[in-house]
C-alpha positions as semicolon CSV with decimal commas, in nm:
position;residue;x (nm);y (nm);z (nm)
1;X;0,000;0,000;0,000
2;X;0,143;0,363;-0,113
3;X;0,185;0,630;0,159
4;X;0,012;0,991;0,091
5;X;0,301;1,133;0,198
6;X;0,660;0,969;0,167
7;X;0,955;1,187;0,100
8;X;1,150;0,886;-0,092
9;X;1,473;0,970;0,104
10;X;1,793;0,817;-0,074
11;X;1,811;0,652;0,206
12;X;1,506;0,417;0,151
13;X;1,607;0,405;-0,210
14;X;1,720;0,055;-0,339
15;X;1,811;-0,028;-0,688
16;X;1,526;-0,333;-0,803
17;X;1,494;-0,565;-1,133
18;X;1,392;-0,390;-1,446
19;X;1,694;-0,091;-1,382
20;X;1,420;0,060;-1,140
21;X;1,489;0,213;-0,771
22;X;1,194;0,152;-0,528
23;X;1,173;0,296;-0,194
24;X;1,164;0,028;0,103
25;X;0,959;0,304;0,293
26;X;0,653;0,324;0,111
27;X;0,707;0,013;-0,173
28;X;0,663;0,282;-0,495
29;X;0,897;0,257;-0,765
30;X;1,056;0,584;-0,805
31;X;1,261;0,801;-1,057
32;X;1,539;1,098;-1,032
33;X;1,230;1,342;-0,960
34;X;1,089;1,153;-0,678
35;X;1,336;1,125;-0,464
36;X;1,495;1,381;-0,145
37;X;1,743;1,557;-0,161
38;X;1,719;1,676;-0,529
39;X;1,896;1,361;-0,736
40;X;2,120;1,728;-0,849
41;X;2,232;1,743;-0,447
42;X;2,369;1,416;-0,422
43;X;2,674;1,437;-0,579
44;X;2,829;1,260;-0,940
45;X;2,947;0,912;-0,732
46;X;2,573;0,875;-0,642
47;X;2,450;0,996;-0,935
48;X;2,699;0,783;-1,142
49;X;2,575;0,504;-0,971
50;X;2,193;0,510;-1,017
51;X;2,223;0,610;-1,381
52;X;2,511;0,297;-1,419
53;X;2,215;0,100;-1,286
54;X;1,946;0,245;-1,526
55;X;2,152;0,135;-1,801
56;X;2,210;-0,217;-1,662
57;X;2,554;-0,187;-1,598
58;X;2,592;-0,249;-1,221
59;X;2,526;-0,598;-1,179
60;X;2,303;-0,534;-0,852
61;X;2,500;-0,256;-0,683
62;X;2,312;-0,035;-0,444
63;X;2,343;0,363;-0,457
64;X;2,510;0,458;-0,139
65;X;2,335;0,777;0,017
C-alpha cells in the first residue's frame, strides 16, 4: 500500500529488477524526480551510480546515500 506522503529519502532508495529504484519506505517505484534531496544534491558518485544501474551496468550494486 502507497503512503500519501513519503519523501522517498535516498536513504530508503534501493536499486530493483527492471533498472528501477523503489523505496523500502513506502514500496513505490521511483525516478530521479521523486526522490529527497534533489537527485542534483547528491553528488556525481551517487549519481553515477543510479544512472550505471538504469543502463544495466551495475550488476546489482546499491546507490550509497
Amino acid at each position: 500500500m502507497t503512503m500519501l506522503a513519503c519523501t522517498h529519502h535516498v536513504s530508503w532508495v534501493v536499486p530493483v529488477d527492471g533498472n528501477k529504484h523503489q523505496c523500502l519506505y513506502c514500496r513505490e517505484i521511483v525516478t530521479k524526480k521523486d526522490i529527497y534531496p534533489k537527485f542534483e544534491e547528491l553528488g556525481a558518485d551517487y549519481q553515477a551510480r543510479w544512472d550505471r544501474h538504469e543502463k544495466g551496468e551495475d550488476a546489482g550494486k546499491a546507490p550509497a546515500p
